[in-house]
C-alpha beads as a LAMMPS data file, in Angstrom:
LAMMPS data file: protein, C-alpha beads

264 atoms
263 bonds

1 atom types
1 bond types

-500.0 500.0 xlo xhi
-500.0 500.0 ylo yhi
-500.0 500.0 zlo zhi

Masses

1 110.0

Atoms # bond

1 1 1 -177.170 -343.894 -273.387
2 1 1 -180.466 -342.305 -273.275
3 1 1 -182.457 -343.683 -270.077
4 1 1 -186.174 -342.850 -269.373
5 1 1 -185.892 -343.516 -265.573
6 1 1 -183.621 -341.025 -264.796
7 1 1 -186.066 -338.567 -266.323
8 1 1 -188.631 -339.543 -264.014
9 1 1 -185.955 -339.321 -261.207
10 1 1 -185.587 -335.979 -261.935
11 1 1 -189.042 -334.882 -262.018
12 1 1 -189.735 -336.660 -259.018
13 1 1 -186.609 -336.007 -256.900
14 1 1 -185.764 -332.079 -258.012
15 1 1 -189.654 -330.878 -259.077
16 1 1 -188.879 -328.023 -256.037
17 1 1 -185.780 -327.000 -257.990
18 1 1 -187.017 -326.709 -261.558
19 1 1 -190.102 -325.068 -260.322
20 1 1 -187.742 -322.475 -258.482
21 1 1 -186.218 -322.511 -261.896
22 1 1 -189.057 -321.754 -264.109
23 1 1 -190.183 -319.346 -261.659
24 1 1 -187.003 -317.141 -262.111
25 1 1 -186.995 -317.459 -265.979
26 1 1 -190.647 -316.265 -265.759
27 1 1 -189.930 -313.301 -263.348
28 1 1 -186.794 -312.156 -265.281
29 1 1 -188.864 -312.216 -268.647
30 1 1 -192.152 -310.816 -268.032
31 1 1 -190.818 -308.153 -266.077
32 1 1 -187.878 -307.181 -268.679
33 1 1 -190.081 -307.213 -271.303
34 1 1 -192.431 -304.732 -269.430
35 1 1 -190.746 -302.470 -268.142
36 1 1 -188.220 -302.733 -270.628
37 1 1 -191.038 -301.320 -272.332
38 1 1 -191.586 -298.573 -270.563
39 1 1 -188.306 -297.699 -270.520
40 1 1 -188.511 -298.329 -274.586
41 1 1 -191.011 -295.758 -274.965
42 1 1 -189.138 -293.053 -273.509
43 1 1 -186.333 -294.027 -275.801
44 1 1 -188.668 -293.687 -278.548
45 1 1 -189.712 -290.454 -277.973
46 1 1 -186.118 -289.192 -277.469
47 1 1 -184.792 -290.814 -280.351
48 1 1 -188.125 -288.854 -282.370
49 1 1 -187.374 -285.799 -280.654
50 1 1 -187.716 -282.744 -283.161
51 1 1 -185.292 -279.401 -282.685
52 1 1 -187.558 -276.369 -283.397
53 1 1 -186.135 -273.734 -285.250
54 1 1 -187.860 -271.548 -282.464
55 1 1 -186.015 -273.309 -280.009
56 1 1 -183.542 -271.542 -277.682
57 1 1 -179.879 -272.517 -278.117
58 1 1 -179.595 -274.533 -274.953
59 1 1 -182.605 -276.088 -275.674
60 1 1 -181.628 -277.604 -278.911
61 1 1 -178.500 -278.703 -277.356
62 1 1 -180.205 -280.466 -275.013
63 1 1 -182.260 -282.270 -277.564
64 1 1 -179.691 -283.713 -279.178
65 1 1 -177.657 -284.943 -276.413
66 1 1 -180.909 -286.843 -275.809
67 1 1 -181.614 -287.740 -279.248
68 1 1 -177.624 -289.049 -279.511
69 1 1 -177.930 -290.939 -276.786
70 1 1 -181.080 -292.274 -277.192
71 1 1 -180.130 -293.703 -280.758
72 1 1 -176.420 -294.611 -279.023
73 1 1 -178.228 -296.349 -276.745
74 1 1 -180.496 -298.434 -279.435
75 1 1 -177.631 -299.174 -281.428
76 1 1 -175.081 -300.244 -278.175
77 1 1 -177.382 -302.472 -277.033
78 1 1 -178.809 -304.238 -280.220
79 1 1 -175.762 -304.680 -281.301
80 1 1 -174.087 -306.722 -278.150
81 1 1 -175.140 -309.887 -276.660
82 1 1 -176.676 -309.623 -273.628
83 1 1 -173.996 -312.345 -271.809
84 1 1 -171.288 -309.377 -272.983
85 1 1 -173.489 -306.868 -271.098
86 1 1 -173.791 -308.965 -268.324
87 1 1 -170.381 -309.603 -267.828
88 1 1 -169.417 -306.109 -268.138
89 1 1 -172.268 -305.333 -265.527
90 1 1 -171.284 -307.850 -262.991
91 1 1 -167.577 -306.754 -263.269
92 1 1 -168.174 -303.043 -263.257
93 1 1 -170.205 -302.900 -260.210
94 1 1 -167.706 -305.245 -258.509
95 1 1 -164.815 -302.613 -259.564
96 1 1 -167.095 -300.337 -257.567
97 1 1 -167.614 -302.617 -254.328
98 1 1 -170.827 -303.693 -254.776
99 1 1 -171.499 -307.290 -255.062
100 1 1 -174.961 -308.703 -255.406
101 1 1 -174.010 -311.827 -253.954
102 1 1 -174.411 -309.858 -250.549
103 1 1 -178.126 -308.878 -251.201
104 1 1 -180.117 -311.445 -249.613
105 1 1 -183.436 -311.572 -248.321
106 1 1 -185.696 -313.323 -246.319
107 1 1 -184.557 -317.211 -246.043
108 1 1 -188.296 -318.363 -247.330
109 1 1 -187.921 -316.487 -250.681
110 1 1 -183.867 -316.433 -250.840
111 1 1 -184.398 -319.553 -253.182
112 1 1 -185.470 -317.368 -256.016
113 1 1 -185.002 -313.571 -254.834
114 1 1 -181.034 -312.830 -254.322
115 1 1 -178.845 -310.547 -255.385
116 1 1 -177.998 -312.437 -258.920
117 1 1 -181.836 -312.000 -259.634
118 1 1 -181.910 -308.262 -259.349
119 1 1 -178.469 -307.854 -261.204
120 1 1 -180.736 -310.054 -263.715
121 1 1 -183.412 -308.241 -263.858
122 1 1 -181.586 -304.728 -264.587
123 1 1 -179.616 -306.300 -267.349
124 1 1 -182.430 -307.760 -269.380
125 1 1 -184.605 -304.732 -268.988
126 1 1 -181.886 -302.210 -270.438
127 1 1 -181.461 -305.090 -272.725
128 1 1 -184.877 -305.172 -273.849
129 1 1 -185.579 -301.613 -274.038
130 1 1 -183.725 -301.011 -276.337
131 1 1 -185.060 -303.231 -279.031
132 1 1 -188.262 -301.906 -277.207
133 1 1 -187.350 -298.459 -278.907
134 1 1 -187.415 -299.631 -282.550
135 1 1 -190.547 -301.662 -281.766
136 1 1 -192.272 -298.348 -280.551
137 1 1 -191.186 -296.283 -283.099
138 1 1 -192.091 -298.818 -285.943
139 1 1 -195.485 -298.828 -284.091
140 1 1 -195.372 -294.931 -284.164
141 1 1 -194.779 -295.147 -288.078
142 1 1 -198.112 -297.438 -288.913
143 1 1 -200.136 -294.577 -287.127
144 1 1 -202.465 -292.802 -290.136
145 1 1 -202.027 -289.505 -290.491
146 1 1 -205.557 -288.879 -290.340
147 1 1 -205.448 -289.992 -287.103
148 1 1 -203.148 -286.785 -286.079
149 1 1 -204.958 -284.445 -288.233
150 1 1 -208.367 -285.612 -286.370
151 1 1 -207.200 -285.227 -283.265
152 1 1 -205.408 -281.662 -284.102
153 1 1 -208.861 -280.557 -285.388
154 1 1 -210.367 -281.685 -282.199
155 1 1 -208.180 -279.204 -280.342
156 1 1 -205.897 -281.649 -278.887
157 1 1 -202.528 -280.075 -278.791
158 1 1 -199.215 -281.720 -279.623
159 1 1 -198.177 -283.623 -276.452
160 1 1 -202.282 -284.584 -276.021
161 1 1 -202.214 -286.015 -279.809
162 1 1 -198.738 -288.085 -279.052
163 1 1 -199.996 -289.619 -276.169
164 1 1 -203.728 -289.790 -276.112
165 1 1 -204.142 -290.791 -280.003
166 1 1 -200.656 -291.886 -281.367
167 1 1 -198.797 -294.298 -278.208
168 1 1 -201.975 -296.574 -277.829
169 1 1 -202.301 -297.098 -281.489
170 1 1 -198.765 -297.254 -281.906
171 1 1 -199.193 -299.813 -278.881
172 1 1 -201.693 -301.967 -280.275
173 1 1 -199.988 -301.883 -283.547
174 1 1 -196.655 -303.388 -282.612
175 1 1 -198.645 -306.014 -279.866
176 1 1 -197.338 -308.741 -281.706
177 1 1 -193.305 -307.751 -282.043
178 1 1 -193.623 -307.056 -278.365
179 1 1 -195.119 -310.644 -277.409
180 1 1 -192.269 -311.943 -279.978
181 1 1 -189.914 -309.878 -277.692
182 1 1 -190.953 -311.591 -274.271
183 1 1 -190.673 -315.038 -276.468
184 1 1 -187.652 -314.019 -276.836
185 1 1 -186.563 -313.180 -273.104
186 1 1 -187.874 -316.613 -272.070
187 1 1 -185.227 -318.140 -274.069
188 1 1 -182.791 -315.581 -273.734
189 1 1 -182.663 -315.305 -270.155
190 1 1 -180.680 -318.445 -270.030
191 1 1 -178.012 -316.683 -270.873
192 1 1 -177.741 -315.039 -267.251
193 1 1 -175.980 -318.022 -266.480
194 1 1 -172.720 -316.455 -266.438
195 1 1 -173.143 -313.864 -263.993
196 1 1 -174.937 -316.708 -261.491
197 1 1 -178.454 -316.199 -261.987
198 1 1 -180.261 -318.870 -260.754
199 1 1 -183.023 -319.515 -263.608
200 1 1 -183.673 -322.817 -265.556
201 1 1 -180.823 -323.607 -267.293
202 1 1 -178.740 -322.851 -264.257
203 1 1 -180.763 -324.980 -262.298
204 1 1 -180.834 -327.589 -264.578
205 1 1 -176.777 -327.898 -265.506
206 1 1 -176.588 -327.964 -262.006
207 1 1 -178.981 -331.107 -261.721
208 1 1 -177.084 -332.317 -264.545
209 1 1 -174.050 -332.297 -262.997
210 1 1 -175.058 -333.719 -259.911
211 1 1 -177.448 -336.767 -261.406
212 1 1 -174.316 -337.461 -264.212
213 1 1 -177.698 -337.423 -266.424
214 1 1 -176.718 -334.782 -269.472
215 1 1 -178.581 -335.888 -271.956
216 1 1 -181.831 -336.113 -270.044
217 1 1 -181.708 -333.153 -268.497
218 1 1 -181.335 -330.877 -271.557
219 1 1 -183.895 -332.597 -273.185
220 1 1 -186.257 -331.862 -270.039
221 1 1 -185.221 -328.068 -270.129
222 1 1 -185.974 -327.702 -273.676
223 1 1 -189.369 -329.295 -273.409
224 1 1 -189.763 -327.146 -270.578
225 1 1 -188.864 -323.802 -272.674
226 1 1 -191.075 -325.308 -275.294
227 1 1 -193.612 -325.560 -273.135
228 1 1 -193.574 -322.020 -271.854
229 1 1 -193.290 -319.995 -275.389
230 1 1 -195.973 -322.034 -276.316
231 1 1 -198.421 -320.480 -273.394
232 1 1 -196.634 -317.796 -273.986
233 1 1 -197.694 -317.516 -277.433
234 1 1 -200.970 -318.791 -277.016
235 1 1 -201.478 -315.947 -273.977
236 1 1 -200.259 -313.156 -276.632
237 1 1 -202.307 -314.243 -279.341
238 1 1 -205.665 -313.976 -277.166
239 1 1 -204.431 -310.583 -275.867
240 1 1 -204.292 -309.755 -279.717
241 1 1 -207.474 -311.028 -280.271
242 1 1 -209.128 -309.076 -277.693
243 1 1 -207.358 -305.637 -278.385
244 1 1 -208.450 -305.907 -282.129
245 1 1 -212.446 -306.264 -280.602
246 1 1 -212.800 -310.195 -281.269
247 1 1 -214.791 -312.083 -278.216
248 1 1 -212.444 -314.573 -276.631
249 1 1 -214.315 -317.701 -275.179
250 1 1 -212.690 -320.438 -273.616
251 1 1 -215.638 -322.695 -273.416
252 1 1 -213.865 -325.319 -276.541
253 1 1 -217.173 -325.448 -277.566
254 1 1 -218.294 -321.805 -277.570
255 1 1 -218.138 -321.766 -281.587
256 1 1 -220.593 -324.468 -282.016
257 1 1 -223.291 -323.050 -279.489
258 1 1 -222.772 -319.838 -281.527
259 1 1 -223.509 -321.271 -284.807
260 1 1 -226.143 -323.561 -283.295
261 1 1 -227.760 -319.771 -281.797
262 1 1 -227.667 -318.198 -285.445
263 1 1 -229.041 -321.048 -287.056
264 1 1 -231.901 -320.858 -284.692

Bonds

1 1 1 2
2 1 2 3
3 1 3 4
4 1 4 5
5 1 5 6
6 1 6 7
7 1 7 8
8 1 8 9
9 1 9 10
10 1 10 11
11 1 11 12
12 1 12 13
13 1 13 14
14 1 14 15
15 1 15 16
16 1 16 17
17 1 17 18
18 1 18 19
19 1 19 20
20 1 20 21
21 1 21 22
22 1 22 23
23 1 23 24
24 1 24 25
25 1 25 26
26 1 26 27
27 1 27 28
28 1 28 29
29 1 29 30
30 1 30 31
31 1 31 32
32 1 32 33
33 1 33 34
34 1 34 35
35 1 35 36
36 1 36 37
37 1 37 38
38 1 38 39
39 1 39 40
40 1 40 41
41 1 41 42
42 1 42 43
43 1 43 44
44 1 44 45
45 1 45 46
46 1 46 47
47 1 47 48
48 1 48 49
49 1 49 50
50 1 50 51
51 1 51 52
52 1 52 53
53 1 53 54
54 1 54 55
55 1 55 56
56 1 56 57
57 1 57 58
58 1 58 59
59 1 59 60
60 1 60 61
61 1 61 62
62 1 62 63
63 1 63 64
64 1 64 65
65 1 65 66
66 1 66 67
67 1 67 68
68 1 68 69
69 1 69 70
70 1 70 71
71 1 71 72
72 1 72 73
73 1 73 74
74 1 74 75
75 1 75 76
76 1 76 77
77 1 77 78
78 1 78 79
79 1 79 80
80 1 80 81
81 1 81 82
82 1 82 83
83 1 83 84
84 1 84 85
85 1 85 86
86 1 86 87
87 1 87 88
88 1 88 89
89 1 89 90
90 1 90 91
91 1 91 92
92 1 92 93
93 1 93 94
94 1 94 95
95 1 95 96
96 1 96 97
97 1 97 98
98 1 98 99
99 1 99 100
100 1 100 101
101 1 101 102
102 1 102 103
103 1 103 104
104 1 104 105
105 1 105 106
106 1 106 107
107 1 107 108
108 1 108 109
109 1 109 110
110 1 110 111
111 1 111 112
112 1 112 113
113 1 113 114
114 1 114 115
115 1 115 116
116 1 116 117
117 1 117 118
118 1 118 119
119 1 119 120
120 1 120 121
121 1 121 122
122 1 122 123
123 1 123 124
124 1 124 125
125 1 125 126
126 1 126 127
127 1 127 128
128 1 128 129
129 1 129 130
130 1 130 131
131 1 131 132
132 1 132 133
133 1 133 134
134 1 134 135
135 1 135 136
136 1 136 137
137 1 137 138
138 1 138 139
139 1 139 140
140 1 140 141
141 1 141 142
142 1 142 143
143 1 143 144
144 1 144 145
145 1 145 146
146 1 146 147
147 1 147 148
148 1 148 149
149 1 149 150
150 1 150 151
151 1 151 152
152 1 152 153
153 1 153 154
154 1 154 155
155 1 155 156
156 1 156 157
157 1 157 158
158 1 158 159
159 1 159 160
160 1 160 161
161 1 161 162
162 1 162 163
163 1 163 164
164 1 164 165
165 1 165 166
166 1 166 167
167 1 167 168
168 1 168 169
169 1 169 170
170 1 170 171
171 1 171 172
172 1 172 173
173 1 173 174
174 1 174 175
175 1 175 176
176 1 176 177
177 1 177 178
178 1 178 179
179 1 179 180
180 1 180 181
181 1 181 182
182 1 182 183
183 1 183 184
184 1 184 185
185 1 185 186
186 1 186 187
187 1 187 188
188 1 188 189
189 1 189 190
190 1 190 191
191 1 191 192
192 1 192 193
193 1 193 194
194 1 194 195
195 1 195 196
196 1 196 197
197 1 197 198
198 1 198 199
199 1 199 200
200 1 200 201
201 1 201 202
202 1 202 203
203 1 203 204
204 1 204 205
205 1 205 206
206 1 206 207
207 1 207 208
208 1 208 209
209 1 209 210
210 1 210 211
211 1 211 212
212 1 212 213
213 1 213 214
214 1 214 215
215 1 215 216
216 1 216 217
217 1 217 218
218 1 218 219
219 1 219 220
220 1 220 221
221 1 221 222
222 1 222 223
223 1 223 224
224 1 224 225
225 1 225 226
226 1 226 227
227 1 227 228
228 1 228 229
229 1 229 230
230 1 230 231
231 1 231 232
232 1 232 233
233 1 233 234
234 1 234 235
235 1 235 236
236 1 236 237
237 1 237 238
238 1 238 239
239 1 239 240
240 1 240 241
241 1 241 242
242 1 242 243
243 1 243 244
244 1 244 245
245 1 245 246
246 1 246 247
247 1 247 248
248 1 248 249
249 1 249 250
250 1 250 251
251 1 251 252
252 1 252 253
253 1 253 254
254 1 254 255
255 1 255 256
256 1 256 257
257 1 257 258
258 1 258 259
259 1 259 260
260 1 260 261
261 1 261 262
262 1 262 263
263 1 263 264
């Protein structure tokens, strides 16, 4: 039966371990969105690389054992969960000696940085990149034209025009699939589980399983992820906001002095 007390209990009694928790989650999402990112770009630009008719026969091999693998890489990826890919990860690098469960560091930090974290942190950033990939080159498809022609007439040459004119558009443009994206890690992360990354929902099955208090614990995590997408969300949607050249005020009464200012 559903008991309110042991709620409190668990806020009260394991607040250090949840906030190690959410910390984790945080870490493993913002930064594998990021530089899953970055890593998405590249992809992008591989998987859009053009073979010149100009271009020397090794060269347009090479191109296209970067565009396969590039789109090989999209596809593999997108189409496997990430607890499969973290599995095979985990497994892999064991087959090859390594185990992460060796990499410690410091005791003051060892609570949240560990071995599991890193192996965490690699997985849902190859993860993420490639769904990065398609977001790029969607943005790189809502890019006018005009925009290339412009900057051609300007004298900007080919690699200038992709990256000075066409990425930060392209950017800008798919903002709001890539703050959907680290929505998406936040909740996803969880699934890290399995190869013993300590984040939230490992932290709190294992407070679950210690307090014989199921049903309040889940609900507490899920409040707790619905608590962070909505920051989260609201973070992304300023961040859209400002990039598109609206003033951002968070004085809650900022729109009333500025209608009270025009009136006057």
């Amino acid at each position: 039966m559903f008991n309110f007390d042991k709620i409190g209990k668990i806020i009260s009694e394991q607040s250090d371990i949840i906030w190690a928790g959410i910390f984790s989650t945080l870490i493993l999402s913002i930064f594998g969105t990021f530089v899953g990112l970055i890593l998405g770009i590249f992809l992008a630009y591989g998987k859009r690389m053009k073979i010149n008719d100009y271009d020397k026969a090794y060269v347009k091999v090479f191109k296209k054992i970067i565009t396969y693998f590039c789109s090989f890489y999209s596809l593999f990826f997108r189409g496997t969960p990430m607890m499969v890919q973290a599995l095979i990860f985990k497994y892999s690098f064991q087959a090859m000696g390594v185990n992460f469960e060796n990499i410690r560091f410091i005791p003051a930090i060892s609570n949240v940085f560990n071995g599991w974290l890193i192996a965490g942190l690699i997985v849902i950033t190859i993860n993420t990149a490639a769904y990065m990939c398609e977001i790029v080159i969607s943005g790189f498809n809502g890019v006018d034209i005009g925009q290339i022609e412009g900057a051609k007439a300007l004298g900007f040459n080919s690699k200038q025009t992709s990256t000075i004119v066409v990425l930060p558009q392209a950017i800008r443009n798919a903002i709001p699939t890539i703050g959907n994206e680290l929505i998406v890690n936040i909740k996803d992360s969880s699934v890290l589980n399995v190869i013993a990354v300590s984040e939230l929902y490992y932290r709190m099955h294992d407070i679950a399983t210690t307090n014989y208090a199921f049903l309040e614990s889940y609900l507490l995590l899920a409040i707790i992820y619905f608590i962070l997408t909505i920051i989260a969300s609201i973070v992304l949607k300023l961040i859209e906001k400002k990039l598109s050249g609206v003033k951002i005020s968070l004085n809650p009464f900022g729109r009333l002095l500025r209608r009270r200012r025009e009136n006057v």
